[in-house]
Backbone as numpy.savetxt, mean C-alpha at the origin, in Angstrom:
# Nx Ny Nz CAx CAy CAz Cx Cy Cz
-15.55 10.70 -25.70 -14.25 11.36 -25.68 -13.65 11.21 -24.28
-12.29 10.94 -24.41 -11.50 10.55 -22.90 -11.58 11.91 -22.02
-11.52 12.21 -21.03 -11.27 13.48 -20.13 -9.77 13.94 -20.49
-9.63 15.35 -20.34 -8.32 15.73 -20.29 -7.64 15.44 -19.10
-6.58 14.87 -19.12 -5.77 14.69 -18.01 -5.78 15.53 -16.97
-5.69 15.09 -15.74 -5.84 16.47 -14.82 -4.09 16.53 -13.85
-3.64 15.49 -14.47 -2.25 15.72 -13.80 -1.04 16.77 -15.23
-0.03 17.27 -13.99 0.91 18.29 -14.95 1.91 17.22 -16.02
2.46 18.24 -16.36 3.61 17.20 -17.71 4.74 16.82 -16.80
4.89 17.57 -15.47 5.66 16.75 -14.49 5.60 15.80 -13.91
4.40 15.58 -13.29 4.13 14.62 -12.98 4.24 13.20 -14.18
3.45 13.42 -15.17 3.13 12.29 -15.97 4.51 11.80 -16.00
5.99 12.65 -16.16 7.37 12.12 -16.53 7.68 11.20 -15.22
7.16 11.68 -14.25 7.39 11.10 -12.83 6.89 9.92 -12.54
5.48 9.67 -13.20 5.12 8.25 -13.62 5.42 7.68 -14.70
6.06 8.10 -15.46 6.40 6.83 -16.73 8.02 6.78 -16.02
8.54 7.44 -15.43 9.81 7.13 -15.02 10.03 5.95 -13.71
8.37 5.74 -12.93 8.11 4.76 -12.03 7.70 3.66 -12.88
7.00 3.68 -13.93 7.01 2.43 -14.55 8.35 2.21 -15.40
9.13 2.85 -15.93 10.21 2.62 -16.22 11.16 1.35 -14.93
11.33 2.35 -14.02 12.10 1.47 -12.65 11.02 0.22 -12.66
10.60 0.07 -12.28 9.66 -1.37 -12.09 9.48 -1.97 -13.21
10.14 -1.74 -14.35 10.46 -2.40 -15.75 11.87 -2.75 -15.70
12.54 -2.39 -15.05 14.21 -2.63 -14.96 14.77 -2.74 -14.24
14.44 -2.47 -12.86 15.04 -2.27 -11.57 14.32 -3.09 -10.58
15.10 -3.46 -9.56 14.64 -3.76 -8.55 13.66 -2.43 -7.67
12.79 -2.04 -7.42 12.08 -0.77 -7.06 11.79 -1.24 -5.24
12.26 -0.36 -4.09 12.15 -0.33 -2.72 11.18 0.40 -2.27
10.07 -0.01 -1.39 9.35 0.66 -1.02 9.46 0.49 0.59
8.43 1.47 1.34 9.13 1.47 2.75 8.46 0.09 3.52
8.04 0.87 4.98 7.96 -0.26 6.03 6.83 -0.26 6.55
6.18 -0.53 7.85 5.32 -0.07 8.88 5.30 1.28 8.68
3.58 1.63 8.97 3.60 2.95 9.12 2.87 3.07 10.36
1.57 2.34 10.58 0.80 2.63 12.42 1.84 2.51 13.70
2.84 1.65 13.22 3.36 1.73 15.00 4.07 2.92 15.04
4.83 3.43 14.15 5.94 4.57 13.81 5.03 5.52 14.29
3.49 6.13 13.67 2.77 7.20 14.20 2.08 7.08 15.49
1.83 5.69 16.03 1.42 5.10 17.56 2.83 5.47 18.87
3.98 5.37 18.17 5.10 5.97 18.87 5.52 7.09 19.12
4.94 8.34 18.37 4.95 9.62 18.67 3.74 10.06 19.61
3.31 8.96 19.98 2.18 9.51 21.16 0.95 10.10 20.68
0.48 10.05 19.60 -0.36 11.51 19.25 -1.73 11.25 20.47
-2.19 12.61 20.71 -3.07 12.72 21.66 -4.88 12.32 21.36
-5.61 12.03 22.14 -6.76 12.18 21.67 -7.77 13.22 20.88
-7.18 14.36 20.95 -7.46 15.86 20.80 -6.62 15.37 18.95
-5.48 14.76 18.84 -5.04 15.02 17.96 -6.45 14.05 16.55
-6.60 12.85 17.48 -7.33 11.94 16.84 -8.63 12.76 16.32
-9.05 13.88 16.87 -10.60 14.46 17.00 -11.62 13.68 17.85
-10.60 12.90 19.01 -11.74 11.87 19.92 -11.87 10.77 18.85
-11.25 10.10 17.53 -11.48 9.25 17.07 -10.81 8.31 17.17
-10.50 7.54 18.35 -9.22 6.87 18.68 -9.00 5.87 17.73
-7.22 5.99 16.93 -7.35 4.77 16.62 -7.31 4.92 15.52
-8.13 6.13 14.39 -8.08 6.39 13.37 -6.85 7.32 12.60
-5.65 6.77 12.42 -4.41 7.06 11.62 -4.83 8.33 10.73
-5.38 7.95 9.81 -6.05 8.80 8.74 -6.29 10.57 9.57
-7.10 10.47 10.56 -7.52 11.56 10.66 -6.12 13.05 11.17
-5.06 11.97 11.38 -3.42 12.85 11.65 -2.87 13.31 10.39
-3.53 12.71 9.64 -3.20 13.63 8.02 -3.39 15.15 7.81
-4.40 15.67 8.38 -5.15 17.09 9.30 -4.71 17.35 9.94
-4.94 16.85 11.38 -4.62 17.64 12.62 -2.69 17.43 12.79
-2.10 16.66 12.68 -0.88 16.36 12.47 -0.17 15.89 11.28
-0.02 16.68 10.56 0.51 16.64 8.84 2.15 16.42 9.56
2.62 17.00 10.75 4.60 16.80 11.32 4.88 15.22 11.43
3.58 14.51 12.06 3.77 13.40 12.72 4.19 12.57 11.55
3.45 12.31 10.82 2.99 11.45 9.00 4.07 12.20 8.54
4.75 13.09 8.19 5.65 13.87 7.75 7.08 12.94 7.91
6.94 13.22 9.21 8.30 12.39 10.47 8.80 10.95 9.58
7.77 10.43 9.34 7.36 9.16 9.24 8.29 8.46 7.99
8.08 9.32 7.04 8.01 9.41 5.35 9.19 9.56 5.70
9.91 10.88 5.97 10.95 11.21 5.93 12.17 10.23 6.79
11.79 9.53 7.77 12.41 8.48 8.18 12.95 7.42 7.08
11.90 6.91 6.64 12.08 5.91 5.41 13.19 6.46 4.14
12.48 8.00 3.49 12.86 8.33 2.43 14.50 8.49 3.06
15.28 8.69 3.85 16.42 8.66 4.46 17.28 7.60 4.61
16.95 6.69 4.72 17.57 5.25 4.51 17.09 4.76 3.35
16.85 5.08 2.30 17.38 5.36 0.47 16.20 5.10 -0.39
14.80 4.51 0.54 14.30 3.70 -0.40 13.16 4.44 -1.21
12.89 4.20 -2.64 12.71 4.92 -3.81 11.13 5.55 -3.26
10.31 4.84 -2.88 9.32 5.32 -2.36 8.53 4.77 -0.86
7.65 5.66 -0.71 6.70 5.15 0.42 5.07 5.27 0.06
4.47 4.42 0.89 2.90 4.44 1.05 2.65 5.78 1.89
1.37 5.84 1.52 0.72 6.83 2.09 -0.30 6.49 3.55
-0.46 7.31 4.24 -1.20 7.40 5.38 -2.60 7.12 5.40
-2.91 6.05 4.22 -4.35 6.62 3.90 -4.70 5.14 3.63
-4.54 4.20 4.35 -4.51 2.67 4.53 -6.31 2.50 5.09
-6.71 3.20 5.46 -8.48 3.55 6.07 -8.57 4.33 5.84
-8.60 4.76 4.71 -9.53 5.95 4.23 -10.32 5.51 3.29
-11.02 4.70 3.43 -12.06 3.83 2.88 -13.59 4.16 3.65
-14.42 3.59 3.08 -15.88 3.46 3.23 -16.01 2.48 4.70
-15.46 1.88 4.61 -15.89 0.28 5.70 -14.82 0.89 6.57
-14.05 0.83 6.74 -13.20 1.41 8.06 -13.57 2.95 8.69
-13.58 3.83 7.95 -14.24 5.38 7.87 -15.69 5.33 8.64
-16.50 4.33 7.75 -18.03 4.32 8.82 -17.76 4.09 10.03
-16.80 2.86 10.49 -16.82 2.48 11.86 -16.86 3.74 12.79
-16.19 5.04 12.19 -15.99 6.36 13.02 -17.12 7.29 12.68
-17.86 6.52 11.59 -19.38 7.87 11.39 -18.84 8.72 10.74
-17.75 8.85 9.95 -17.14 9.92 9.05 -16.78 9.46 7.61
-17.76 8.49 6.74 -17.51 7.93 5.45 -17.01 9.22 4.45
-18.23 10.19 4.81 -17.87 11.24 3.68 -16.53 11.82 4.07
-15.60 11.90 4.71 -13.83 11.99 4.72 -12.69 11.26 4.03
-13.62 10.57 2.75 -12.81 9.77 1.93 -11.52 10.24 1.50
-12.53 10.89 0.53 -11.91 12.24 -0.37 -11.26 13.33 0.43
-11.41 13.69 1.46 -10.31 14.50 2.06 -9.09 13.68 2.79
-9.58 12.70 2.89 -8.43 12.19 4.20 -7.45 11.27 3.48
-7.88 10.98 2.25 -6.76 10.60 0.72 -6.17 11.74 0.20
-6.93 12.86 0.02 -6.27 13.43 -0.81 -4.93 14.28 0.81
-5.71 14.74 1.93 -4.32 15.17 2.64 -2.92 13.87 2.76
-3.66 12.82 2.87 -2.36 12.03 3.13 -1.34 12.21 1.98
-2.06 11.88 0.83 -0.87 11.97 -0.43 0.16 13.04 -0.37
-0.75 14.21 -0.04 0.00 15.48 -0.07 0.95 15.63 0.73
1.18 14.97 2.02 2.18 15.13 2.80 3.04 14.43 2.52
2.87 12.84 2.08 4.03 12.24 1.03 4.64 12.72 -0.12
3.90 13.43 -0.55 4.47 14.21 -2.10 5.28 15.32 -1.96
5.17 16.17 -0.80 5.85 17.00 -0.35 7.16 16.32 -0.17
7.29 15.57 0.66 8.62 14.56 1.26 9.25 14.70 0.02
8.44 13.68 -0.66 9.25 13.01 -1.90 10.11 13.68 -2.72
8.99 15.05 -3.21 9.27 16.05 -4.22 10.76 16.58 -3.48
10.90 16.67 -2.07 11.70 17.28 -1.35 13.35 16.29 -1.40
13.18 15.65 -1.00 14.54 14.30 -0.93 14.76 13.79 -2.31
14.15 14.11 -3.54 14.05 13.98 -4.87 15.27 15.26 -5.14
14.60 16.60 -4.73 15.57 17.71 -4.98 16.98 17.70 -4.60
17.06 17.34 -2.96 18.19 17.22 -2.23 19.12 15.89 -1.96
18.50 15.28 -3.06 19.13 13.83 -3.26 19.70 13.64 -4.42
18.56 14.17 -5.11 19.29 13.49 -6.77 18.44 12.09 -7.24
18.07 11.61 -6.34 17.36 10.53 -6.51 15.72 10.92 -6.28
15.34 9.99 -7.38 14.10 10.36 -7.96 13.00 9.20 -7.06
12.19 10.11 -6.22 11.43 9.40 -5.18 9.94 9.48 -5.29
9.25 8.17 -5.34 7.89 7.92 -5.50 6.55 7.68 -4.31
5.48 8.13 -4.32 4.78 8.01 -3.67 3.32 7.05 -4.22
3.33 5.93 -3.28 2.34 4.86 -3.47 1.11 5.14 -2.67
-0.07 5.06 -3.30 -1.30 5.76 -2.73 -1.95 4.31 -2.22
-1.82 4.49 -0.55 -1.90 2.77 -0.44 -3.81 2.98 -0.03
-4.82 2.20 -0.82 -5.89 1.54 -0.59 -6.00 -0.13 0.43
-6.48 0.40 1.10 -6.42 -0.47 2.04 -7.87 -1.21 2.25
-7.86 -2.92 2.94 -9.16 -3.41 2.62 -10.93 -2.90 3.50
-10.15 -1.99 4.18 -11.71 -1.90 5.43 -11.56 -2.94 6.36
-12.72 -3.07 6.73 -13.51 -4.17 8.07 -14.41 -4.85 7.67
-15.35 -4.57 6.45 -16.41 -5.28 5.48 -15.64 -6.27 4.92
-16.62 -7.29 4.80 -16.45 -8.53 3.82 -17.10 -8.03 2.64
-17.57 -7.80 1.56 -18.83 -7.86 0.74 -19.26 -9.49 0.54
-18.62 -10.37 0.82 -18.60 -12.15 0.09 -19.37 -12.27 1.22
-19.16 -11.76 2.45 -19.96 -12.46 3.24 -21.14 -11.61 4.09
-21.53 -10.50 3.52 -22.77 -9.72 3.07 -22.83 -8.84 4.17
-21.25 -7.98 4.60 -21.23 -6.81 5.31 -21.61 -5.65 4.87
-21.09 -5.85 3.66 -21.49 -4.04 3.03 -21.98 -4.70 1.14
-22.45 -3.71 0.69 -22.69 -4.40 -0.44 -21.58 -3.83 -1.37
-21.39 -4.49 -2.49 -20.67 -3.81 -3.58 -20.54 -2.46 -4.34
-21.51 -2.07 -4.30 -21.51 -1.09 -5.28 -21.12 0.22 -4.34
-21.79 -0.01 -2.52 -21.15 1.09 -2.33 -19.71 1.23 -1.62
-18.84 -0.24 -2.09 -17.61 0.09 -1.76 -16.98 0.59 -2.76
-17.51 -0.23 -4.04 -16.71 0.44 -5.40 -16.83 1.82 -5.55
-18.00 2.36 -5.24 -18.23 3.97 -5.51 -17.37 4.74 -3.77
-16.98 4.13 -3.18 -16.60 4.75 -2.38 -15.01 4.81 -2.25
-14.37 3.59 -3.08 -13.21 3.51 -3.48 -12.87 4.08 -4.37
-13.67 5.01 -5.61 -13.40 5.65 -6.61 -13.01 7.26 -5.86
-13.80 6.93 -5.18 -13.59 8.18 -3.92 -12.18 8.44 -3.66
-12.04 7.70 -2.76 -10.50 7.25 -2.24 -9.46 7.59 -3.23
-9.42 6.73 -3.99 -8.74 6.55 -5.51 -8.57 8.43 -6.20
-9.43 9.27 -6.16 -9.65 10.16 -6.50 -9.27 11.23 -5.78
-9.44 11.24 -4.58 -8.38 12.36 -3.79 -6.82 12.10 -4.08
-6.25 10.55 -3.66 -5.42 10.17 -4.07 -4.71 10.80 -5.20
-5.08 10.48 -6.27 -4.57 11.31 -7.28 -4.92 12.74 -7.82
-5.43 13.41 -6.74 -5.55 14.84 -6.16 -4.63 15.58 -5.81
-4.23 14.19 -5.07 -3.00 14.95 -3.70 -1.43 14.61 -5.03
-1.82 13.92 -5.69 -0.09 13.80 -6.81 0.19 12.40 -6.14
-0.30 11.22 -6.10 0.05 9.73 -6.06 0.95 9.70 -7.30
1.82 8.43 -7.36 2.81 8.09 -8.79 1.83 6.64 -9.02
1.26 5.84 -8.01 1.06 4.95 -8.05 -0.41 4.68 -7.28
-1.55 3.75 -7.25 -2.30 3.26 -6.36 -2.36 1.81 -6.00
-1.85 1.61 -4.94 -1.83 0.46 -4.42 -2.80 -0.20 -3.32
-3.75 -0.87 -4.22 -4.52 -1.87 -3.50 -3.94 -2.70 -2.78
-4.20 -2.69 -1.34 -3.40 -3.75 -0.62 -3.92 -4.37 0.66
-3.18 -5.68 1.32 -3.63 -6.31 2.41 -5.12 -6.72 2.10
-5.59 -7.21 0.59 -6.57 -7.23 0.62 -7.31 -9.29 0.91
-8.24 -9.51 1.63 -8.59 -10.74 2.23 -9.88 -11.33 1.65
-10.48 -10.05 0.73 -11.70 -11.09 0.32 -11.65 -10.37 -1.19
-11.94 -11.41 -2.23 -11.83 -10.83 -3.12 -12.80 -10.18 -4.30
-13.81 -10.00 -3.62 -14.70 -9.24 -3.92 -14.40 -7.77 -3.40
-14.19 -7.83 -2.45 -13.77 -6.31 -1.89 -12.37 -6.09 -2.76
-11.14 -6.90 -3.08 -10.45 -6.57 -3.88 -10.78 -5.84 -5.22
-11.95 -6.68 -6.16 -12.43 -6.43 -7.28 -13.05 -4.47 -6.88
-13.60 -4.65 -5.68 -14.44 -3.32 -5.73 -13.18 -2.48 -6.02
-12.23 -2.73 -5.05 -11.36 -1.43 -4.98 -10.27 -1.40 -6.06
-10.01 -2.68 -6.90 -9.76 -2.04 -7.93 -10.84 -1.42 -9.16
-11.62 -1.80 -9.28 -12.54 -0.98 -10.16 -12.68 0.12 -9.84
-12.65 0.21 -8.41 -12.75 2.06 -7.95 -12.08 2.69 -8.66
-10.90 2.31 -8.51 -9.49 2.87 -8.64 -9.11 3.47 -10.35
-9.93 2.01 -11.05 -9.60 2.26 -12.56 -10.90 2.66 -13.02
-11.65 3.53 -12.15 -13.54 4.60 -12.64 -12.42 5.56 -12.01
-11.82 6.34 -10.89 -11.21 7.71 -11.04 -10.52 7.70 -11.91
-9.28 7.21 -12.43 -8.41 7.15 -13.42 -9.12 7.58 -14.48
-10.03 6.58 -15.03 -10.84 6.81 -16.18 -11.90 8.52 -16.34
-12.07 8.60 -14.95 -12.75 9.64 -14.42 -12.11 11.33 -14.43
-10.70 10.68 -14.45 -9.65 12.00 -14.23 -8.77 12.02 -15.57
-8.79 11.25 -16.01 -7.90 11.03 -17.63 -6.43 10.44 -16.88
-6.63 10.54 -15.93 -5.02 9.63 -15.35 -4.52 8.63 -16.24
-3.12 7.91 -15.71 -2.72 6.86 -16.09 -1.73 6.22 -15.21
-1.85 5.61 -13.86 -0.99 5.45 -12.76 -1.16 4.10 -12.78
0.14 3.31 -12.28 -0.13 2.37 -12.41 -0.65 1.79 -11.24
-1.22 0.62 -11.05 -2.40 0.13 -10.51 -1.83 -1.45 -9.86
-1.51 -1.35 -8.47 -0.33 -2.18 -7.28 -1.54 -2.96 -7.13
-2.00 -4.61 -6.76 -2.87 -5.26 -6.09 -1.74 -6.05 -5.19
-2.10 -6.11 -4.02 -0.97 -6.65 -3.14 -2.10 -7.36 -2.28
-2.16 -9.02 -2.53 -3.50 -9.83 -1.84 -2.42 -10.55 0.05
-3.17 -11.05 0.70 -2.66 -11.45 2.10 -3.12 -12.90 2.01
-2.40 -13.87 2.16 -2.43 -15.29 2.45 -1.94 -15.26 3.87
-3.30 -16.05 4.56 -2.66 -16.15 5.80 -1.73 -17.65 5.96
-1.46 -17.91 7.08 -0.47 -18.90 7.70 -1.14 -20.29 6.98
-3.03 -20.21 7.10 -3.46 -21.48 6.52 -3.20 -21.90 4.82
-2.31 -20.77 4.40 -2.44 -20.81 2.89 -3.44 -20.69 1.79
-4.40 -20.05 2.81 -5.38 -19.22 1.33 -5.67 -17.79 2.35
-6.26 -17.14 1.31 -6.81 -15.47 2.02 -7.82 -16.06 2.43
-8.07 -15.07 3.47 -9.15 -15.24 4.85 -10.30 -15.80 4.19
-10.83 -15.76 3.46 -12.19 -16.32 3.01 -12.21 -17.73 2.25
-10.94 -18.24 2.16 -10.39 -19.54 1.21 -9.99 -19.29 0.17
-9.87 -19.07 -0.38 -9.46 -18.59 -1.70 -7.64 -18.63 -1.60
-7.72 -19.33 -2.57 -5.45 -19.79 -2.69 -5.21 -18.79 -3.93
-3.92 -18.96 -3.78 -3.21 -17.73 -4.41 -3.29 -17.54 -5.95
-3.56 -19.25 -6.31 -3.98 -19.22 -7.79 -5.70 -18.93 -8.53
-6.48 -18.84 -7.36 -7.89 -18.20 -7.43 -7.64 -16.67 -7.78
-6.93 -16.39 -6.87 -6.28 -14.79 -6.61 -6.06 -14.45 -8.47
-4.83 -14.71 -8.65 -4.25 -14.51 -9.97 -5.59 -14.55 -10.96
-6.11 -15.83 -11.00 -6.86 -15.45 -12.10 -7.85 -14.76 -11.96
-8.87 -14.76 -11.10 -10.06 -13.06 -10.34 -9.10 -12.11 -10.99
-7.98 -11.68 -10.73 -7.48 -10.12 -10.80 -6.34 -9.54 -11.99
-5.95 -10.95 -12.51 -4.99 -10.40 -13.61 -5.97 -9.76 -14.71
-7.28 -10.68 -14.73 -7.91 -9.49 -15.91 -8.33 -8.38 -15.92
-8.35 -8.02 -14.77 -8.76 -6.45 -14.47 -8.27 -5.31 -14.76
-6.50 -5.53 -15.18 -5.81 -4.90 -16.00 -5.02 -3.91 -14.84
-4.49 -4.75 -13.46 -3.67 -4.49 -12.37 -2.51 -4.32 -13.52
-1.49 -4.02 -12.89 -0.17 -4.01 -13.71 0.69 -4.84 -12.71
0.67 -4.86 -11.68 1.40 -5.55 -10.82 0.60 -6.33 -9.58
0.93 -7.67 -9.50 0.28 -8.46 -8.01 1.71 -8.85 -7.19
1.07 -9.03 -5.84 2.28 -9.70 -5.17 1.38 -9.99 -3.67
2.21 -9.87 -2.66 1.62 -10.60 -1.43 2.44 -9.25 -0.37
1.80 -9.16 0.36 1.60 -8.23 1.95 1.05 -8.62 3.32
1.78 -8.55 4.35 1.25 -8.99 5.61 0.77 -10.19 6.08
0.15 -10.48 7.08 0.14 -11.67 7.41 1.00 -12.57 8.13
2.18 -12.81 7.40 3.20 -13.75 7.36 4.43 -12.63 7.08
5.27 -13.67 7.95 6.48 -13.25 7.24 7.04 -13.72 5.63
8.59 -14.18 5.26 8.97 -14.04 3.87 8.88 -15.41 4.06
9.07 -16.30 4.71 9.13 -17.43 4.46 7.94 -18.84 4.59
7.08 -18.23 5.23 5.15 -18.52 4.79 4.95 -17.99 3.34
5.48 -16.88 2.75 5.25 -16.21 1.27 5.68 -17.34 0.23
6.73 -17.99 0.52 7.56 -18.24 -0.42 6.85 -19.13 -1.63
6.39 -19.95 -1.64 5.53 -20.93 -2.08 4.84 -20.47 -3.13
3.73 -19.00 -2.34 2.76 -18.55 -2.85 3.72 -17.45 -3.70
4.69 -17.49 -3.82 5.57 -16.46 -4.56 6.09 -16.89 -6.16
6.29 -18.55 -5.38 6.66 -19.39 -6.67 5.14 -19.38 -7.25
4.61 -19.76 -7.22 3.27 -20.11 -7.96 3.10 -18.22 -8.97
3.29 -17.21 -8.47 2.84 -16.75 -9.19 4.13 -15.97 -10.04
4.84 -16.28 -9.77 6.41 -16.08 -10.56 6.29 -17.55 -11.91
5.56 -18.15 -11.47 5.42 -19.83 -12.40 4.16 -18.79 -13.49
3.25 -18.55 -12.91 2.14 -18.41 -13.92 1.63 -17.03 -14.34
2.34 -15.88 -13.54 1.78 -14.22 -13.46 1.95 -14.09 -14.79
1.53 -12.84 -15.56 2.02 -12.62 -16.71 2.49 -10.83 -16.65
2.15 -10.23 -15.56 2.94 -9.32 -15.02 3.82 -9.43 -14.17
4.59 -8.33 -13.80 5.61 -7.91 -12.68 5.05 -8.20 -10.74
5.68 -8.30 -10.15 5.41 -8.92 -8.61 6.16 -7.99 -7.66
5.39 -8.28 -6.54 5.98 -7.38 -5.53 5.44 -8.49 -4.41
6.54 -7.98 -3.04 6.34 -8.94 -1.97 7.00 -7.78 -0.61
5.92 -7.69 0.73 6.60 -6.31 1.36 5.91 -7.53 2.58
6.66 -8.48 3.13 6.21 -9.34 3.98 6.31 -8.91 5.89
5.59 -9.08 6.68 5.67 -8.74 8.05 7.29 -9.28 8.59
7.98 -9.06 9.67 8.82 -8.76 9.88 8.66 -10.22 10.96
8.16 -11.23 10.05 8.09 -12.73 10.85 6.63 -12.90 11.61
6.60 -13.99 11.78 5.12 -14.12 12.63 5.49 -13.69 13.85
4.05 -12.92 14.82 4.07 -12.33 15.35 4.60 -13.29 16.51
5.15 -12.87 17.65 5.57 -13.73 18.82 5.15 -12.95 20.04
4.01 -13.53 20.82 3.33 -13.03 21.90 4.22 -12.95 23.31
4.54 -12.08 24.12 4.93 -12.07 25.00 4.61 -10.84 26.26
4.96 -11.01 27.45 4.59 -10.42 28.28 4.15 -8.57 28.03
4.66 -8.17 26.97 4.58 -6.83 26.66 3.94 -6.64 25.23
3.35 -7.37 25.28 2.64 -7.85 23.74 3.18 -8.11 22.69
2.74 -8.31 21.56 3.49 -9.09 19.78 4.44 -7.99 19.71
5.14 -9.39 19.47 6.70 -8.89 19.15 6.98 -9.50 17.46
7.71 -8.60 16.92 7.69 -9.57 15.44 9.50 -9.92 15.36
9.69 -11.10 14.91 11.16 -11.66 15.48 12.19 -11.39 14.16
11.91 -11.43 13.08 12.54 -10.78 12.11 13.69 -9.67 12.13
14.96 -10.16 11.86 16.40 -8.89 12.19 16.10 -8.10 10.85
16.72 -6.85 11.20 16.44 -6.17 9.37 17.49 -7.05 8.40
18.39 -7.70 9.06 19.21 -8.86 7.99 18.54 -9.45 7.25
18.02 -10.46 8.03 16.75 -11.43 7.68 15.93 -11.03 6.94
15.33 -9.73 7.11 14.84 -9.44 6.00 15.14 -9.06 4.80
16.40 -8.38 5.14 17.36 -8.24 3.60 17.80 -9.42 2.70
17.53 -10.61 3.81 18.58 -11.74 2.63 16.76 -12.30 2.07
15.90 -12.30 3.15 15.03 -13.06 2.32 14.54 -12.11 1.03
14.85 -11.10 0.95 13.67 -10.49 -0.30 15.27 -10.50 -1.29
16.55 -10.58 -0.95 17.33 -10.91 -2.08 17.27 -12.37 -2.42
17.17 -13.20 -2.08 17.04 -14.48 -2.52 15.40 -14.52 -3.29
14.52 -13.97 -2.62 13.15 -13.60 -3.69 13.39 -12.69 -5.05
14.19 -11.51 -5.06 14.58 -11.55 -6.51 15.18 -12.03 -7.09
15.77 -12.86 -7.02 16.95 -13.81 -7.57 16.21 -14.78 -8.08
15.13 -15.41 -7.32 14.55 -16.36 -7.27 13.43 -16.27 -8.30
12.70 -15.64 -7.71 11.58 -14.90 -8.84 11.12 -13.78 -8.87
11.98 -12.95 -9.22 12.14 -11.86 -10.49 11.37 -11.02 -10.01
11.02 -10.38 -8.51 10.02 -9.34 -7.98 10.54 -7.87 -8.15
9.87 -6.85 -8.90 10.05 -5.71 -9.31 9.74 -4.68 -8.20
9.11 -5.36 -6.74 8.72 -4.01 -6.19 8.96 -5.03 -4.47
9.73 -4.56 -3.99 9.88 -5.33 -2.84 9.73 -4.11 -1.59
9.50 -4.59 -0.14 9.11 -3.56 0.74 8.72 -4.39 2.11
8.64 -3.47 3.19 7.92 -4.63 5.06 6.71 -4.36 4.71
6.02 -4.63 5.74 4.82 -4.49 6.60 5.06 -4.67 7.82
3.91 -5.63 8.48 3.98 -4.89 10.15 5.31 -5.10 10.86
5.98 -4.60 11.83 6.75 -5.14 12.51 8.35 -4.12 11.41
7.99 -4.08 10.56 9.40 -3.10 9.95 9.37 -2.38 10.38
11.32 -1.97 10.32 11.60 -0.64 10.69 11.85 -0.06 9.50
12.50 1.35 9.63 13.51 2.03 8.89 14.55 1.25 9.14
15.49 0.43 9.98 16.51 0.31 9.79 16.47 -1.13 9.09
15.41 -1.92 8.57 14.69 -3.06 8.23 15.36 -2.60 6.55
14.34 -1.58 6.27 14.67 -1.56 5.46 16.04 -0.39 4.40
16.52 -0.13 5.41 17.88 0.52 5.20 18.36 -0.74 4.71
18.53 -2.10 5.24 19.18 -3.48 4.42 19.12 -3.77 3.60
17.80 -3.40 3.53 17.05 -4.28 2.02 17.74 -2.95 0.99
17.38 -1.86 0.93 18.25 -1.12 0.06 19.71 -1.72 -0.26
């Protein structure tokens, strides 16, 4: 027998109304989120002495991550990711704090859901929160951590997540695809685990050489993960929109779901004050309109190097 659902009859309308938009609409999601919270300074005291670790400002600074959301949700766009990009097993150990899965997913969501629920009321417009899973620092392919305890540690993740009121879980920036496979299986054992039904984002990274970090090309990608019963693939980070493009056609040629593409804000450009990413928020507006036009992407959005005013365009 299935579990009883553990989300309200509000919510559930709130997700069939996000798969609705991503069935019909062009759907906006936000930008950068580490430099935006690296720019408010937060202190070491704020980190808990864990320098470095984003996640743990979900706690000690719920204003900062707050700030953040509400930046984005302000320049129009339908939803944002969550703060919870390392709140994984393999990134989490590096700090000796694995068992903070489940808390440090489920606070992040909650401070996005607040936003949302909030600029939803005082807008009129109906605003979503993406529960972003992020890849770690482990390979499993190349025998950092083993499988089973990323998958059980991603069910983790996955499970505060839709604790805190996610609309969506989005696997993303992911480079090896075994660790992909873990964290979506995580993802679809809480679901299954909670009686949920959210839909389920895989967003893989091709670098500049044209396959993900371990070799693997974009059409390896597709077929590993369309059977897993993702609802949506597309491409994140790395590159800017125009390294994507290629790997965009190929799976606009053969996907048999919906696509999304939230590309870095150009390759990075090194200079005396460190990476700079060269991308105008224009530039980025015309390339992801010529990508829906082109091939038919339901969920478009930045990564590194976006602003809010990046994606104020793209709206």
């Amino acid at each position: 027998m299935a579990p009883s659902s553990s989300i309200s009859a509000d919510s559930r309308t709130r997700i069939e109304a996000l798969r609705e938009a991503l069935a019909t609409r062009v759907v906006v999601a936000d930008g950068a989120m580490g430099t935006m919270l690296q720019a408010q300074d937060p202190t070491m005291a704020d980190f808990q002495d864990l320098e470095g670790c984003n996640e743990i400002l979900n706690v000690t600074r719920p204003d900062i991550v707050r700030s953040v959301h509400e930046e984005y949700f302000a320049v129009g766009v339908d939803c944002v990711e969550t703060n919870t990009f390392g709140a994984n097993f393999a990134a989490l150990a590096e700090y000796d704090i694995p068992e903070r899965v489940f808390e440090l997913s489920e606070a992040g969501v909650r401070i996005a859901r607040e936003v949302a629920d909030e600029f939803t009321v005082s807008t009129g417009q109906q605003r979503w929160v993406l529960g972003s899973m992020g890849p770690g620092t482990k390979l499993p392919t190349l025998g950092h951590v083993d499988y089973v305890t990323l998958r059980d540690a991603y069910q983790r993740n996955a499970e505060g997540m839709i604790a805190g009121g996610a609309d969506a879980l989005m696997v993303e920036t992911t480079q090896d695809l075994l660790q992909t496979k873990a964290a979506i299986l995580g993802a679809r054992r809480a679901l299954d685990a909670t009686g949920t039904r959210l839909p389920v984002i895989c967003s893989v990274t091709v670098e500049t050489t044209g396959t993900m970090l371990l070799g693997s090309e974009i059409g390896a990608a597709l077929t590993a993960l369309e059977p897993l019963g993702i609802d949506m693939i597309g491409l994140n980070c790395a590159t800017g929109p125009a390294e994507m493009s290629e790997h965009l056609r190929y799976l606009a040629q053969h996907s048999r779901i919906p696509l999304s593409c939230m590309p870095n804000a150009g390759l990075p450009v090194l200079g005396k004050d460190g990476a700079h990413y060269p991308l105008t928020a224009g530039e980025l507006a015309d390339a992801q309109e010529q990508f829906v036009r082109e091939y038919g992407l339901s969920l478009v959005g930045g990564c590194c190097g976006t602003t809010p005013e990046h994606l104020r365009r793209v709206v």
